[in-house]
VOGU-3710 file (C-alpha; in Angstrom, 3 decimals, decimal comma):
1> xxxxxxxxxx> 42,126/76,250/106,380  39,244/78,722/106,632  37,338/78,652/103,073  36,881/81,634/101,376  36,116/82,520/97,422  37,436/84,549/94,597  35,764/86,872/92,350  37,565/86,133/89,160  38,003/82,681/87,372  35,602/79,569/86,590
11> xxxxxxxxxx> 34,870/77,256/89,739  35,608/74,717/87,586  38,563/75,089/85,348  42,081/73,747/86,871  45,798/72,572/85,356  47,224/69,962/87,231  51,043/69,972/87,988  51,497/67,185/84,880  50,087/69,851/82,700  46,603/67,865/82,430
21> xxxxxxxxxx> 43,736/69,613/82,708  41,163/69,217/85,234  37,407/69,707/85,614  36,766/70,303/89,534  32,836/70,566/89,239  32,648/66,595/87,429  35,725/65,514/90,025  32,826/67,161/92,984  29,661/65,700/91,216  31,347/62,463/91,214
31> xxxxxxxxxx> 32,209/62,391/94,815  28,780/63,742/95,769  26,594/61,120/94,300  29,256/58,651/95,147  30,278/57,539/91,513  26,592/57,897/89,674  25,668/60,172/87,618  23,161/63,625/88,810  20,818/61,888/87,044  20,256/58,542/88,955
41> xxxxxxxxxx> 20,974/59,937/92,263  18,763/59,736/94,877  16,741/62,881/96,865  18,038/61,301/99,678  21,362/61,042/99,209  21,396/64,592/98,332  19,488/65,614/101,458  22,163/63,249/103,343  24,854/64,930/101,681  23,850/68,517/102,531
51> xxxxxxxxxx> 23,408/67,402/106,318  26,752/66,621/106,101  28,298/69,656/104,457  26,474/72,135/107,061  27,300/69,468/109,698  31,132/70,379/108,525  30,465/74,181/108,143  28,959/74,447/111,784  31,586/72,273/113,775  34,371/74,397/111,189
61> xxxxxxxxxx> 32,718/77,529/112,674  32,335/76,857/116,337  35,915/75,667/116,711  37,962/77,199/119,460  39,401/80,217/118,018  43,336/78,512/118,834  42,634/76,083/116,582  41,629/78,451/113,915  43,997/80,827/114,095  46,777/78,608/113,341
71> xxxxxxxxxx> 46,205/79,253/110,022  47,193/82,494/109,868  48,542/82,492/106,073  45,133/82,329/104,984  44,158/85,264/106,819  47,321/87,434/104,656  46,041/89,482/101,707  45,712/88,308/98,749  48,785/90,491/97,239  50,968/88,911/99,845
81> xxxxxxxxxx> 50,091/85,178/98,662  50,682/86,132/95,314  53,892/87,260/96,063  54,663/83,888/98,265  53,564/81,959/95,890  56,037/83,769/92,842  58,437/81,820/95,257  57,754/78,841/94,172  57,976/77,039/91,145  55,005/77,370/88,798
91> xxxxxxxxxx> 54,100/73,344/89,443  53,793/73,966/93,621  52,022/77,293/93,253  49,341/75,378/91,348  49,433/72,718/93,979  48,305/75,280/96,421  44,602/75,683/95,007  44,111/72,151/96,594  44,280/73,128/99,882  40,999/75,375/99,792
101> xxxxxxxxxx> 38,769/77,948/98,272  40,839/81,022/99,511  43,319/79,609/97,223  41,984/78,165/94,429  42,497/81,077/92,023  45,618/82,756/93,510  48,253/80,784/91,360  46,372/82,010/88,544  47,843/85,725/89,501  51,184/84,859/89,783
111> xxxxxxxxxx> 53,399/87,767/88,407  56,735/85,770/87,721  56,545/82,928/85,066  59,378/80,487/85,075  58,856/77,531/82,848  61,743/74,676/82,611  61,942/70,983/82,049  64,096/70,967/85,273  60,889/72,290/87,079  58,369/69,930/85,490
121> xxxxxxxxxx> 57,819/67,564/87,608  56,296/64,550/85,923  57,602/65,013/82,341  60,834/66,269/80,960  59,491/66,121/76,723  59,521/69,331/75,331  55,900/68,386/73,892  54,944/68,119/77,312  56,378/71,491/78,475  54,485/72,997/75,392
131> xxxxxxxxxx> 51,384/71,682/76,336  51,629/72,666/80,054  52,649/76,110/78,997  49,510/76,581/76,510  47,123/75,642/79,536  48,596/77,483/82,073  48,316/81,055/79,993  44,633/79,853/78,967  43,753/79,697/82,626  45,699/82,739/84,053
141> xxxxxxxxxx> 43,788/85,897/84,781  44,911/88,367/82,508  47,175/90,927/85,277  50,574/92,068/85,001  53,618/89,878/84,188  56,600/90,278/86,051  58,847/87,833/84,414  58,066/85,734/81,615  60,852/82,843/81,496  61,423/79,152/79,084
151> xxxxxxxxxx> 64,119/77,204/78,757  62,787/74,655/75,957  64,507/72,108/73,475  62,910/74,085/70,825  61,173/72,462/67,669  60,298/74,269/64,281  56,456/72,778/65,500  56,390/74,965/68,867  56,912/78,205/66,754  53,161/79,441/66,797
161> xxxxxxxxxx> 53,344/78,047/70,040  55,923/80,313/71,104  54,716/83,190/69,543  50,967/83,050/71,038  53,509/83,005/74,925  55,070/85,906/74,089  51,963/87,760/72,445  49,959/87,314/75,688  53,302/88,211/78,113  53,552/91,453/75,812
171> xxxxxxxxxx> 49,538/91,891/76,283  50,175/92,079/79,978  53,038/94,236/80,466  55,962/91,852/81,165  58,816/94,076/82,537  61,605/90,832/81,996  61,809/88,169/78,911  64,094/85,460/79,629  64,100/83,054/76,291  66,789/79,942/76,465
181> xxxxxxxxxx> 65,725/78,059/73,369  68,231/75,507/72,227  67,296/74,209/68,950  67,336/70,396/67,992  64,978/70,413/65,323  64,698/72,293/62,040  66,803/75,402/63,120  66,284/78,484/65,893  63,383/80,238/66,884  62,901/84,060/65,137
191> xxxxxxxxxx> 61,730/86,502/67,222  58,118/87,764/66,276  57,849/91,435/64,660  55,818/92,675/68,010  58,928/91,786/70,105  60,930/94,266/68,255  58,565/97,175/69,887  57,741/97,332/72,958  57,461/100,061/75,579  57,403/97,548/79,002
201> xxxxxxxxxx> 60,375/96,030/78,975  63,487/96,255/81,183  64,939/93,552/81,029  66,013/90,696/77,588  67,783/87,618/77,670  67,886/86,032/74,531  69,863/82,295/74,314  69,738/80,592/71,176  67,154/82,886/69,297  67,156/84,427/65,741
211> xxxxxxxxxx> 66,460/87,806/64,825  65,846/90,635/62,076  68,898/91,700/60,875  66,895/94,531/59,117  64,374/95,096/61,778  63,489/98,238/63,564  64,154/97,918/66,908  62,396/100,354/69,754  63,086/99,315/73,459  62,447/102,623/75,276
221> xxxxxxxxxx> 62,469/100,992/78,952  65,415/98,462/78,278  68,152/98,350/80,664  69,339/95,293/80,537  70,403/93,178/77,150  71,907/89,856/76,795  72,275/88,113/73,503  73,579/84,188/73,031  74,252/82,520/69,600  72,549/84,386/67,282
231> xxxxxxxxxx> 74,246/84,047/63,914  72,050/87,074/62,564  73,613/89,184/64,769  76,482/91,458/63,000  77,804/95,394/63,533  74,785/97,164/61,508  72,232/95,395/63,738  74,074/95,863/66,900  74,402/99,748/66,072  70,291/99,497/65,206
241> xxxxxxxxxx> 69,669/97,524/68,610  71,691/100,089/70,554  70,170/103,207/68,800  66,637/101,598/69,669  67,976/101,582/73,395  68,258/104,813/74,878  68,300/103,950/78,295  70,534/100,930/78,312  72,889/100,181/81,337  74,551/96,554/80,672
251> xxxxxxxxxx> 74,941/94,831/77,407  76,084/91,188/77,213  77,177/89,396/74,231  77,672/85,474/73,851  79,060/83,867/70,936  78,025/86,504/68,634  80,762/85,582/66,210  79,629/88,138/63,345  80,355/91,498/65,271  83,558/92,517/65,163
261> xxxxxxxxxx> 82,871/96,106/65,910  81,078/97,768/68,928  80,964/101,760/69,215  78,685/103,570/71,047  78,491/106,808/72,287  75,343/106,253/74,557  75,413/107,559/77,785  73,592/105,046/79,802  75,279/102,047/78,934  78,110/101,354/81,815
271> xxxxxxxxxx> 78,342/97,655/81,874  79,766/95,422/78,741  80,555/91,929/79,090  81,995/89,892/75,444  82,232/86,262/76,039  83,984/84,323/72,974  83,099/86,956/70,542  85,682/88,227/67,766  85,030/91,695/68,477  88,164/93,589/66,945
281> xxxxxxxxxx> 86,748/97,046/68,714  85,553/98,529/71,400  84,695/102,130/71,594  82,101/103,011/74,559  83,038/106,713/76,722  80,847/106,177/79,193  81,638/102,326/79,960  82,683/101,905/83,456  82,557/98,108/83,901  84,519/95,628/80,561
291> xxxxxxxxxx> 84,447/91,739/81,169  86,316/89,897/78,409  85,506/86,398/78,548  85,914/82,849/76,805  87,812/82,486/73,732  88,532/84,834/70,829  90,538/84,511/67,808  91,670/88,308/67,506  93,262/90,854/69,155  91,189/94,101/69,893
301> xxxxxxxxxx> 91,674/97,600/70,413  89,599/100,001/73,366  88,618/103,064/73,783  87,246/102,975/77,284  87,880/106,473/79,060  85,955/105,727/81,925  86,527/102,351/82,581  86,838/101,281/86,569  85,977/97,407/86,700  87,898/95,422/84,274
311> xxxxxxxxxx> 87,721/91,898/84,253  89,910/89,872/81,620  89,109/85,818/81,812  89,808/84,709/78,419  91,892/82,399/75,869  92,894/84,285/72,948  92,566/80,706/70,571  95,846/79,513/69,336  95,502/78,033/65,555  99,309/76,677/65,762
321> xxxxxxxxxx> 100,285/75,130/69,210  103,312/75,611/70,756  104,857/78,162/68,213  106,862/80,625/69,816  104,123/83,154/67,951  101,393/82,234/69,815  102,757/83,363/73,108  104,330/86,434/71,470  101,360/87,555/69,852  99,519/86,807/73,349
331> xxxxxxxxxx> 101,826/88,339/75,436  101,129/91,724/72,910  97,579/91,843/73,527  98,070/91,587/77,397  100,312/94,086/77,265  98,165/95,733/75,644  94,810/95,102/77,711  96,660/95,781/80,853  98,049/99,524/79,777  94,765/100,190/78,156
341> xxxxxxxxxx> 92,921/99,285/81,816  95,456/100,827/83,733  93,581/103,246/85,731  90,311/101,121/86,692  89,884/100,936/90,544  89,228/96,881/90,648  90,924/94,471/88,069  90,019/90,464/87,732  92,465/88,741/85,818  91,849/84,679/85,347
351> xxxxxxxxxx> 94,579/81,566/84,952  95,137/81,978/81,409  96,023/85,312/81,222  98,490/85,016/84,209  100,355/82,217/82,278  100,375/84,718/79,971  101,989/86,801/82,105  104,439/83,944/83,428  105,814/83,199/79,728  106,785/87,535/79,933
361> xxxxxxxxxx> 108,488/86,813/83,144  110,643/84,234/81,885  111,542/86,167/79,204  112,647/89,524/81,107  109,729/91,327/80,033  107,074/92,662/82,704  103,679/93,543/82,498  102,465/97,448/82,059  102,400/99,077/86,041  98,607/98,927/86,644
371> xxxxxxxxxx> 97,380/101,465/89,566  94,069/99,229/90,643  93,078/99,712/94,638  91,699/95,948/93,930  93,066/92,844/92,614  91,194/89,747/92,074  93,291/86,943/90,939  91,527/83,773/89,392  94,390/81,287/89,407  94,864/77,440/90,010
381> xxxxxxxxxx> 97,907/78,224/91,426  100,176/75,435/90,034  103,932/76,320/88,927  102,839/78,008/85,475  100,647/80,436/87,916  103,582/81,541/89,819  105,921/83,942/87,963  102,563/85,781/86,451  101,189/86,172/89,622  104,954/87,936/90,679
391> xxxxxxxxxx> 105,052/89,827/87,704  101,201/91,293/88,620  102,280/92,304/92,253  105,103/93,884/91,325  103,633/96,366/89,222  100,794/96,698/90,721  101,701/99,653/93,360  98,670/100,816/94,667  96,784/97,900/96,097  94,731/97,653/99,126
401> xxxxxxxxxx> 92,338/94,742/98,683  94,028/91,329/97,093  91,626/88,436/96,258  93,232/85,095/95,765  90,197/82,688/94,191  91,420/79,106/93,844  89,749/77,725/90,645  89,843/74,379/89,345  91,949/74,047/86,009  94,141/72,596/83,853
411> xxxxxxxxxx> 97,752/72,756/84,852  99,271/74,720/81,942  97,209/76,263/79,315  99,668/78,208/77,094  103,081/75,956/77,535  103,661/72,762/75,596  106,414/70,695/76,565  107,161/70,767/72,437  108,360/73,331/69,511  110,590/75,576/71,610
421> xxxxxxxxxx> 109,549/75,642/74,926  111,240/72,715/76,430  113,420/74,593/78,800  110,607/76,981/80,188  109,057/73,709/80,749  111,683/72,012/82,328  112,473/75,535/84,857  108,292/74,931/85,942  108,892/71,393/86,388  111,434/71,825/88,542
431> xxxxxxxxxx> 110,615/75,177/90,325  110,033/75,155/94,501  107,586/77,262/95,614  109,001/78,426/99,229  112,569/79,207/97,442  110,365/81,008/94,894  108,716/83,341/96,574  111,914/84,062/99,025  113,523/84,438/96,031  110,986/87,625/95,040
441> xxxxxxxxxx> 110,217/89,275/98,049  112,965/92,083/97,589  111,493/92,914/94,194  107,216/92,527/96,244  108,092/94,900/99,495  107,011/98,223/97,688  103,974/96,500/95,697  102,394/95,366/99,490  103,266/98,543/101,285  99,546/99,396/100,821
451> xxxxxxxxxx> 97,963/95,809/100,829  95,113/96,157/104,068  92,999/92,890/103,027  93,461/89,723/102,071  91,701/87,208/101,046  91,711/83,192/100,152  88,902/82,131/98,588  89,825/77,735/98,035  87,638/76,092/96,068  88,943/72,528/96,125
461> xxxxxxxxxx> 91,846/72,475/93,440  92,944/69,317/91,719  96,112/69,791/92,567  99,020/68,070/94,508  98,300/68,865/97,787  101,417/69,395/99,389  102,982/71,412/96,384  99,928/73,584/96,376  100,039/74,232/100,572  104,010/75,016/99,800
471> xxxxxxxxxx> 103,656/77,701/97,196  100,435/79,325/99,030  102,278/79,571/102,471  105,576/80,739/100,677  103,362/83,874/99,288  101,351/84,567/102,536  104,368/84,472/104,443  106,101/87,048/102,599  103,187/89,022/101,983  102,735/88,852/106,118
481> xxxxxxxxxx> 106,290/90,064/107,176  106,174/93,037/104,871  102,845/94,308/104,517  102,622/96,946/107,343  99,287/98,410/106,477  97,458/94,771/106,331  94,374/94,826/108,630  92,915/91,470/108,099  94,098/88,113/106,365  90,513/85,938/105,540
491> xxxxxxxxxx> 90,483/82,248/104,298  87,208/81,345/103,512  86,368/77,941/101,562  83,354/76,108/100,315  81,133/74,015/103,110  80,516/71,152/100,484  83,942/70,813/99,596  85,425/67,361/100,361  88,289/65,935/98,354  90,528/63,929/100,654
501> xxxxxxxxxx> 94,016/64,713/100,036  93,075/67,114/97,790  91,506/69,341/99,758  93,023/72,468/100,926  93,254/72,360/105,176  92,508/75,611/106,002  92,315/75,231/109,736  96,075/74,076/109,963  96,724/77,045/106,798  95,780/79,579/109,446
511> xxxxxxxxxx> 97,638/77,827/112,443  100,593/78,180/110,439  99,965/81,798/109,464  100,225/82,857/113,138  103,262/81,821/113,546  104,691/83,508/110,919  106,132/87,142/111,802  103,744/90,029/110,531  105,005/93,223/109,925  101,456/94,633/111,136
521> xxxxxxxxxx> 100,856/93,925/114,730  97,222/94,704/114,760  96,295/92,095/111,408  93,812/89,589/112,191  93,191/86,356/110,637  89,977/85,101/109,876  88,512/81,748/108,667  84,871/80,659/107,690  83,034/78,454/105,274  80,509/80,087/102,810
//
């Protein structure tokens, strides 16, 4: 590669990708005088050694010009190296000022800072990951920070250390914090006081971090929020954090078991997501996108006006298993959820909440008519899937676009074969898929007069293979003799996935298809791996 220089930086300061640090003007002294000291070298020598060196420069420089431009890279700005090199992980970008002078400084420019024991090549301690962290800041130029990422088994020891990181990706304008630091000794990391001001940033992921519950907050830029086990975290802080956020569009909450009430009347926010939270309430106008998921121990009430992108994935957590209670109290807050997101455009429901729906079935009570154009179903499609995925079609009127997603799962989630539901049980146990679905097409022909796409997404169920082929083919085959809008059937499965038995065979899934009669002549079907 064609040498060239740098104006910023010391010739002779390095970090190595072990996080040790490196002095490049001893390592080129040594090498000159061929292990001696300066000192005790020879004129000669040096004289023999400069021979060389122009010897190098001249036959470098008289080179056909094929041969040099080969390396092309080189020739690229420097803004465009930077950037190439943000694509690589902070341990190979370094790498890179080995292989000449026009890159010896770049990696110290590098806008996006990712730092992970998964990434580090030599040493997975945390002490280690410390220590390459505090060297790599000392030798970066000081120029704007894109992205300032850890993921660190965090000590009480690495606080100062942590706080110098963030005072120097602060000092340089970072525009996205990304902090994932699991504690293992001597409790979690509190934000510093200059974190809860700042003007620069867009975009905060917080895992495993403590904060202010008192604190001021002032995030005038911040669009996008995510906060992950913080215990500090209850409703007066939230309402502070939110106030202190006047432009922000998604908020994400993990495990933040102390708020149980979220109101907002901001007008920027449009995308909540609540992942095993106990939040009670919900009251956001100008929310357009809700995605409830995990586990939660209470019910909850909405007030979501503009919702249009629901997506409901969650366990409501059953203190008493098997009483007829829990599946009362959980078919009430589906009911619920499903009349309250009635009129979203796309609604995602997962496998527990269409068992949910199954346990209604079998007890003569349907779900709420939902008018969604899409419907994304999350199911492991086993025999407690079935009636819940009926009940959904059939009162769901207005669909075009139906996702099935294979997921792998536990067979039944809400159903014990104990205290009360023994015959349910035994009705599953014995249920036939293809008789099933015969069984409900009269009561599915107005629900798929709409339906134009569908789509199978498999990936690889744990399931008996045969059962699973028979209850998939018994819904596509009524769905394909009575939807007379459908334009397009598409299977699509994983290109890793390899089970054996277990794996669904899609090839022979659409064979059979075609022979099935379609009420739309012009439907296609389509198969691919992703």
């Amino acid at each position: 590669m064609e040498d060239g220089s740098h104006s910023g930086g010391s010739d002779s300061d390095s970090i190595d990708s072990d996080g040790s640090y490196s002095d490049r003007t001893h390592r080129d002294r040594s090498y000159r005088d061929g292990g001696r000291s300066s000192s005790s070298g020879s004129s000669s020598d040096d004289d023999s050694f400069d021979r060389r060196s122009v010897r190098r420069r001249y036959n470098y420089s008289h080179r056909p010009n094929s041969y040099r431009e080969d390396d092309r890279i080189s020739d690229l700005p420097d803004l465009i190296l930077i950037q190439i090199l943000s694509l690589l992980p902070l341990t190979d970008a370094i790498s890179t000022a080995r292989l000449s002078k026009r890159w010896r400084f770049l990696w110290k420019m590098v806008p996006i800072l990712a730092f992970s024991p998964y990434d580090h090549h030599s040493n997975r301690r945390p002490s280690a990951l410390v220590s390459f962290i505090d060297k790599f800041l000392l030798l970066r130029e000081r120029s704007p920070i894109n992205k300032f990422s850890v993921q660190l088994d965090y000590r009480r020891e690495f606080r100062s250390a942590v706080d110098v990181w963030l005072y120097v990706a602060t000092g340089n304008n970072v525009e996205e914090i990304y902090l994932d630091l699991e504690p293992i000794c001597g409790g979690p990391y509190t934000l510093p006081k200059n974190l809860y001001t700042n003007s620069s940033l867009v975009k905060l992921t917080l895992r495993d971090c403590s904060m202010n519950p008192n604190a001021v907050f002032s995030w005038p830029s911040l669009k996008t929020l995510s906060i992950s086990y913080n215990g500090e975290l209850n409703d007066k802080s939230i309402a502070s954090i939110l106030s202190g956020c006047p432009v922000l569009e998604s908020l994400e909450l993990r495990k933040c078991l102390d708020v149980s009430r979220l109101n907002t009347m901001s007008a920027s926010l449009k995308k909540l997501t609540i992942k095993s939270c106990d939040v009670m309430q919900i009251s956001a106008p100008k929310v357009e996108s809700l995605t409830i998921l995990g586990f939660t121990e209470k019910t909850m009430s909405l007030d979501l006006p503009s919702l249009l992108h629901a997506t409901l994935n969650f366990e409501l957590r059953i203190v008493k298993k098997g009483s007829k209670d829990s599946y009362q109290n959980s078919g009430r807050l589906m009911t619920y959820l499903l009349e309250t997101v009635n009129g979203v455009e796309e609604l995602k429901i997962g496998t527990w909440c269409i068992q949910v729906l199954s346990v209604l079935e079998m007890e003569n009570l349907t779900c709420p008519t939902t008018t969604c154009k899409r419907l994304i179903l999350n199911t492991s499609f086993t025999r407690w899937d079935l009636p819940g995925i009926a009940n959904l079609l059939r009162n769901s009127v207005s669909v075009e676009t139906l996702v099935l997603t294979m997921t792998r799962g536990r067979k039944e989630i809400l159903l014990r074969k104990k205290d009360g539901f023994k015959k349910l049980n035994q009705f599953y146990e014995k249920l036939d898929g293809k008789k099933y679905w015969n069984s409900q097409e009269g009561a599915l022909v107005n629900s798929l007069q709409g339906l134009k796409t569908l789509k199978i997404i498999d990936d690889n169920l744990y399931n008996t293979y045969d059962w699973y082929k028979e209850c998939l083919l018994g819904l596509l085959q009524v769905i394909l003799k009575n939807a007379r809008m459908l334009e397009k059937v598409v299977i699509c499965t994983n290109k890793s996935s390899n089970y054996g038995s277990l794996r669904l065979n899609t090839m022979e899934v659409a064979q059979t298809l075609l022979s099935f009669p379609k009420a739309s002549p012009s439907a296609v079907i389509l198969y691919y791996k992703s």
